[in-house]
MITOR-895019 format. One record per residue: residue in one letter; x, y, z of N, C-alpha, C in turn. Coordinates in pm, whole numbers, plus 50000, padded with zeros to 5 digits. Each point is the difference from the previous one (the first is absolute). Example, Ala and Ser with C-alpha at 12.3 -4.5 7.8 and 13.67 -1.06 7.14 Angstrom:
<nodes>
a513194943150780499115011950000500905012050000 s499655010549928500825011950006499235010950073 
</nodes>
This chain:
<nodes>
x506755699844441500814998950122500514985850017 x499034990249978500374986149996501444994749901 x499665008549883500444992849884501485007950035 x500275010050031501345006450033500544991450134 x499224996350053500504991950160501014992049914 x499384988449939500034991349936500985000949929 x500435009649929501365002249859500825006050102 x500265004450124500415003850092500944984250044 x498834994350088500454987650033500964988849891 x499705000649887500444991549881501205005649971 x499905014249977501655005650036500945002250088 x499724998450100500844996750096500184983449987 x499454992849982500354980849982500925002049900 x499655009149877500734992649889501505006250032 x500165011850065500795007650035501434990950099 x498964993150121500644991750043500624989949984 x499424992249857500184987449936501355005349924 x499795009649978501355004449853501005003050153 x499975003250070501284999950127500654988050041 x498734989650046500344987350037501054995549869 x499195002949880500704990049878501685007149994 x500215011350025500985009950004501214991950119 x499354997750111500974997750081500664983049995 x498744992049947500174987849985500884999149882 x500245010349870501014998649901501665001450089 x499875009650097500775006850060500834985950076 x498834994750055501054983550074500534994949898 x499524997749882500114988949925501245005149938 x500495009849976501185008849914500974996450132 x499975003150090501135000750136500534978349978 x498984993850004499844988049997500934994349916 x499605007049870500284994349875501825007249957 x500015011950099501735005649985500754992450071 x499214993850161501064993550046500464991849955 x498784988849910500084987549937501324995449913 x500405016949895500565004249929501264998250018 x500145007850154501235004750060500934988150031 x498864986650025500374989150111500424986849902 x499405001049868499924988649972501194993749944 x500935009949952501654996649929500544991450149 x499335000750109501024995550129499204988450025 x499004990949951499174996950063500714987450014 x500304992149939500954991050071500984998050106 x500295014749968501034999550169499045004250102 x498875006949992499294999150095499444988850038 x499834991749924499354983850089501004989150013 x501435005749980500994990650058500185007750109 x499935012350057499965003450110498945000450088 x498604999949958498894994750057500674983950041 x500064989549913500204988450085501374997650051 x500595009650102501004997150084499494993250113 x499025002550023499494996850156500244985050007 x499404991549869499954989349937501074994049971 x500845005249924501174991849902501345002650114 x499825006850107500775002450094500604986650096 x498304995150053500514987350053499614988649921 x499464996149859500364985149907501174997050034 x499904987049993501624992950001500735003049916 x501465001249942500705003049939499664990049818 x500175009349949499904994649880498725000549930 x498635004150082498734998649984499485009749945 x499225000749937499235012649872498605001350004 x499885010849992498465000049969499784996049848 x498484994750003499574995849816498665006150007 x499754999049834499035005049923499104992549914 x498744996650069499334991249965499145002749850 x499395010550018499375005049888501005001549874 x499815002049865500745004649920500365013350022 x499135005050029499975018949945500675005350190 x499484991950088500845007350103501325005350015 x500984996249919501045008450038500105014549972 x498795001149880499475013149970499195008750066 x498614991349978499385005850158500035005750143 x500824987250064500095004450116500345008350056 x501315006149901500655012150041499055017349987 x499334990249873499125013249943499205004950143 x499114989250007499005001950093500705003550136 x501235000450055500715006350128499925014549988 x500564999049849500345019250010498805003649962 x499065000049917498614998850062499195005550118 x499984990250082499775001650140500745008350084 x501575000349916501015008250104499365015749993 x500194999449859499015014249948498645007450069 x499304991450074498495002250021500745005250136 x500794990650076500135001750166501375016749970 x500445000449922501055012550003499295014949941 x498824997249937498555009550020499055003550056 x500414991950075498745001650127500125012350022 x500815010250043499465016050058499645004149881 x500264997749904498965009349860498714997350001 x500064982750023498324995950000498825006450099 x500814995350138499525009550088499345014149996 x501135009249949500265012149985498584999349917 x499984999649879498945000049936498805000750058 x499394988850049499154994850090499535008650091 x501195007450063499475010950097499735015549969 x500834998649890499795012549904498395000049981 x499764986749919498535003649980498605001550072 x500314993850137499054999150081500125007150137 x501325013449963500645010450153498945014149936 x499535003949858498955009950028498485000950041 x500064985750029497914996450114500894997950141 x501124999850051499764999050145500265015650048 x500084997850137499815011650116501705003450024 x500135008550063501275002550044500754994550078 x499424990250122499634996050069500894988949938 x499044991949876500104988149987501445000449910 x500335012249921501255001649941500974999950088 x499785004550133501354999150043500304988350084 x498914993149973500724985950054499964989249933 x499765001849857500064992949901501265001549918 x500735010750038501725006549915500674986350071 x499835001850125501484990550101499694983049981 x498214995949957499974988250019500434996049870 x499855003149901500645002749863501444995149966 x500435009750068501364998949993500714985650130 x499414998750068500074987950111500004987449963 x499014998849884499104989049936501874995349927 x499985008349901500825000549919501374991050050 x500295006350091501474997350067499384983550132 x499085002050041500304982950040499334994349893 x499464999249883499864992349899501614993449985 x500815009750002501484998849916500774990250119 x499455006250145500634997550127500284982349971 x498204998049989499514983049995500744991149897 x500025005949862500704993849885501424998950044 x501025011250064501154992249989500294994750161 x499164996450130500064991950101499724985249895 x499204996149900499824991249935501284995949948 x500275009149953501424996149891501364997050121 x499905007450102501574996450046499674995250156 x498565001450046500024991150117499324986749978 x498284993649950499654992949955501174991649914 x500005003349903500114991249891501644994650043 x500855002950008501374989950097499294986850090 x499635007950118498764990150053499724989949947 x498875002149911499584988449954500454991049899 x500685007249926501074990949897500954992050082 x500645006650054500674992750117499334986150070 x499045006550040499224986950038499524988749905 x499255003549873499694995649914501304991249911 x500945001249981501084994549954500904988250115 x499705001550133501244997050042498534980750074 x498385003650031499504987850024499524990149893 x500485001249853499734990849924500894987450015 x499674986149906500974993150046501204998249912 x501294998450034501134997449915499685000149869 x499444988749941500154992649892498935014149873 x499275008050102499405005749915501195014649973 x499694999049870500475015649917499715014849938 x500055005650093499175011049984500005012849848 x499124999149930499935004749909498835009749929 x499705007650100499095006550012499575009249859 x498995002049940499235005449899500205015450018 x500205006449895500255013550019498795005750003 x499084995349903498755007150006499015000350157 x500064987650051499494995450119500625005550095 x501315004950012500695005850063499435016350051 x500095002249846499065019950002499065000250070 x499214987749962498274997950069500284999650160 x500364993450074500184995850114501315017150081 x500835003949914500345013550064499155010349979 x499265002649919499155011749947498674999750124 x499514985750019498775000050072500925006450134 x501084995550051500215002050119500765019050003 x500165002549939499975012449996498825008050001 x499154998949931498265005549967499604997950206 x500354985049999499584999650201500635014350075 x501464997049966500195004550101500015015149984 x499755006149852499655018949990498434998550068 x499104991849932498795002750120499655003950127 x501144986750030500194998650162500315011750056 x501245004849966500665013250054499255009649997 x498945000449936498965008050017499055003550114 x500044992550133499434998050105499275015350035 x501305005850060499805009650074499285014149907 x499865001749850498905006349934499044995650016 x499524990350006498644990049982499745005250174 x500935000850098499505005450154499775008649954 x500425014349983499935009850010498895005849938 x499694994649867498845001449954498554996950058 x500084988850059498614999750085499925003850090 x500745003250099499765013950102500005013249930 x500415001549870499685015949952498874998249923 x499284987750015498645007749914499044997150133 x500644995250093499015000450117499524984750027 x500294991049875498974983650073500904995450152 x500905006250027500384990950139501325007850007 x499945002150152501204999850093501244997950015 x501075004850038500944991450073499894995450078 x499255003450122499644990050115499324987649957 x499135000649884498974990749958501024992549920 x500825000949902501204989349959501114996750142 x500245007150067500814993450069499464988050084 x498755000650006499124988950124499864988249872 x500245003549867499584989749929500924996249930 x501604997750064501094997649975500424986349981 x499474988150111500184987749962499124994049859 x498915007749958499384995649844501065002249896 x500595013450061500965009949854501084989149995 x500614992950107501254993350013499424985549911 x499114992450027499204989849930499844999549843 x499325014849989499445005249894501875001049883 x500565006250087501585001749892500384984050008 x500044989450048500304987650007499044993549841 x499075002250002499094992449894500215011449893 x500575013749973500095006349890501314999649957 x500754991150131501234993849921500174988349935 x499104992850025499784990749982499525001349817 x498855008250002499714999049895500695009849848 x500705009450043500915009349931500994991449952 x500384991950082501864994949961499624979249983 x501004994949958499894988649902500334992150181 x499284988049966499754990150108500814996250040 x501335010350130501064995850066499735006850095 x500164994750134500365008050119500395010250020 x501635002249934500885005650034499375013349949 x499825000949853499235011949961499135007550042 x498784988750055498485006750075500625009050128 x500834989450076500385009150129500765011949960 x500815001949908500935008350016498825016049907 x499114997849951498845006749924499265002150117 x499554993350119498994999450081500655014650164 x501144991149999500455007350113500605015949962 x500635008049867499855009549974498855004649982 x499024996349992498335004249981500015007650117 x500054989050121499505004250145500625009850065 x501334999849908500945013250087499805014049936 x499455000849864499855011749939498295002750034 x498984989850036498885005850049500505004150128 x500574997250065500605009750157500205013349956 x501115000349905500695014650003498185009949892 x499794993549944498565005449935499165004650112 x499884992850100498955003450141500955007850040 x500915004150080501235007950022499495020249915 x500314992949867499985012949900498315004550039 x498964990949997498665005450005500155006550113 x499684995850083500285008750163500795013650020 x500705000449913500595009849993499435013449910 x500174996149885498825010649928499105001149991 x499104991050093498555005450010499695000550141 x500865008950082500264993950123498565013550081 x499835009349885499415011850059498304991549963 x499704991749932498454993849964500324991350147 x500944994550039499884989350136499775007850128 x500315012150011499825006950108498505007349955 x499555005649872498295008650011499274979850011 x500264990349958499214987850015500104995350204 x501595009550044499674996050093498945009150125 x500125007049955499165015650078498244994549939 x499794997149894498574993250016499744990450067 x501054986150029499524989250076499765013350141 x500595005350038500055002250133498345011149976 x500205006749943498635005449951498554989450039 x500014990949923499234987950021499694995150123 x501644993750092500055000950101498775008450090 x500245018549975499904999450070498335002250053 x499415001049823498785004149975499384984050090 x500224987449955499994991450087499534996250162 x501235011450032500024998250144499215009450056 x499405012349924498905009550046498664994950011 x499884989049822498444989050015499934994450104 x501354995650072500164984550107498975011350129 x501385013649994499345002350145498555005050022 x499135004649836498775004150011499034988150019 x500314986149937499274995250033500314994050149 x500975001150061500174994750159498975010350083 x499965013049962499745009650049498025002050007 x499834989949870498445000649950499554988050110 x500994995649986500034982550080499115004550157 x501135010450068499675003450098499085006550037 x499605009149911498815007549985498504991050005 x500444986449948498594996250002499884991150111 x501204992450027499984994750176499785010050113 x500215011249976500045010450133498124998049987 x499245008249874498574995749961499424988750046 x500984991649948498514983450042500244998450183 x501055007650058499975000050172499155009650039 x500055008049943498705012350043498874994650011 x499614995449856498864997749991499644988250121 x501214988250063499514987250066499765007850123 x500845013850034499845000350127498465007149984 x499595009149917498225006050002499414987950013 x500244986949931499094992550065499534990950116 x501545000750071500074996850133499035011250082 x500505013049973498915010250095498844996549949 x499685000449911498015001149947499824989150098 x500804986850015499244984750086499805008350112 
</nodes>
């Protein structure tokens, strides 16, 4: 009985392992087609990646290439990366494929919409980066240096410093899943995040801080979409779990009211034993 448990259990692991390895080939093929698809363009994709940039240089000014091999690289490693972020719903997909036959029904049907949610402000965040951020700060960044200096910015260093701020700001945009999720597994409230709203506003200030490269302009503009998509996230919670806020609210009152029955039994015991200790003072007034 043991030994069948056992080849039981081992087949179902190995069973699982050959799925996982199945779906993880499955990203890597989607990955590796886009790569395919992208890479004959990849130069014009990172002369159009650095518009934000080469938009406001002074006239006549170029980007350079410090490394030898970067003019090769850099581009590589864009479409690359472009590849990973234009797979994301396969990766996903995968991901949930493999781990949607252990949940509940329950948890499937509110795991389809966050899924698909995730997906689209991932994309939301990356291009507020590309066409609201990044003007911004190039703008800014180009126009307080002084005269005499010439701006000639590194292509490779360039990728590094847009790539991180993209990675911020798909995180970021992520707010309102990251709500929704902890009121659907139950650690806390909407009432209980909304009272703890000036931390969340703090809390997106220092995760802008630390997501995006050491400028103002960036942290705030990372910090203050944080705070507005944890709103609409508290917004969305309240709403679909609006029937757990009303049975959580019928127990406080429950509590309430079991409460207020102890209060009045013991007022009631209260009296019971003062009415007693007068009895008893007045028997001993008669016995004198």
């Amino acid at each position: 009985m043991t030994e069948s448990t056992s080849e039981e259990g081992s087949g179902n692991l190995m069973s699982h392992l050959v799925e996982l390895r199945d779906r993880v080939m499955r990203m890597v093929i989607a990955i590796l087609g886009i790569f395919l698809c992208l890479f004959y363009w990849a130069n014009d994709i990172y002369t159009y990646l650095a518009v934000p940039l080469t938009s406001h240089m002074p006239e006549g000014s170029t980007m350079i290439a410090i490394d030898v091999a970067s003019p090769f690289l850099t581009p590589f490693k864009l479409v690359l990366m472009l590849s990973i972020f234009l797979a994301m719903p396969v990766i996903l997909y995968q991901f949930w494929a493999f781990v949607a036959p252990g949940l509940y029904k329950t948890e499937k049907r509110i795991a389809a919409p966050l899924l698909i949610s995730s997906i689209i402000l991932f994309y939301a965040g990356i291009a507020f980066a590309f066409y609201v951020v990044f003007p911004l700060v190039f703008g800014f960044f180009t126009s307080v240096g002084p005269e005499m200096i010439s701006i000639s910015t590194d292509i490779g260093r360039y990728l590094d410093f847009v790539l991180s701020l993209f990675f911020g700001f798909g995180l970021a945009f992520e707010v309102p899943i990251a709500t929704i999720i902890l009121v659907a597994v139950g650690i806390t409230t909407p009432k209980k995040l909304g009272q703890m709203r000036p931390y969340v506003i703090v809390g997106a200030f220092v995760i802008g801080m630390l997501l995006t490269p050491p400028d103002i302009i960036s942290q705030v503009l990372l910090a203050v979409p944080m705070w507005i998509l944890f709103e609409g996230g508290l917004i969305a919670a309240k709403i679909m779990f609006k029937d757990r806020k009303m049975d959580s609210a019928d127990d406080e009152d429950d509590d309430e009211d079991q409460d207020q029955d102890q209060d009045q039994d013991e007022s009631n015991h209260d009296e019971e034993g003062l009415t007693a200790s007068s009895d008893n003072q007045s028997d001993d007034i008669e016995k004198r």
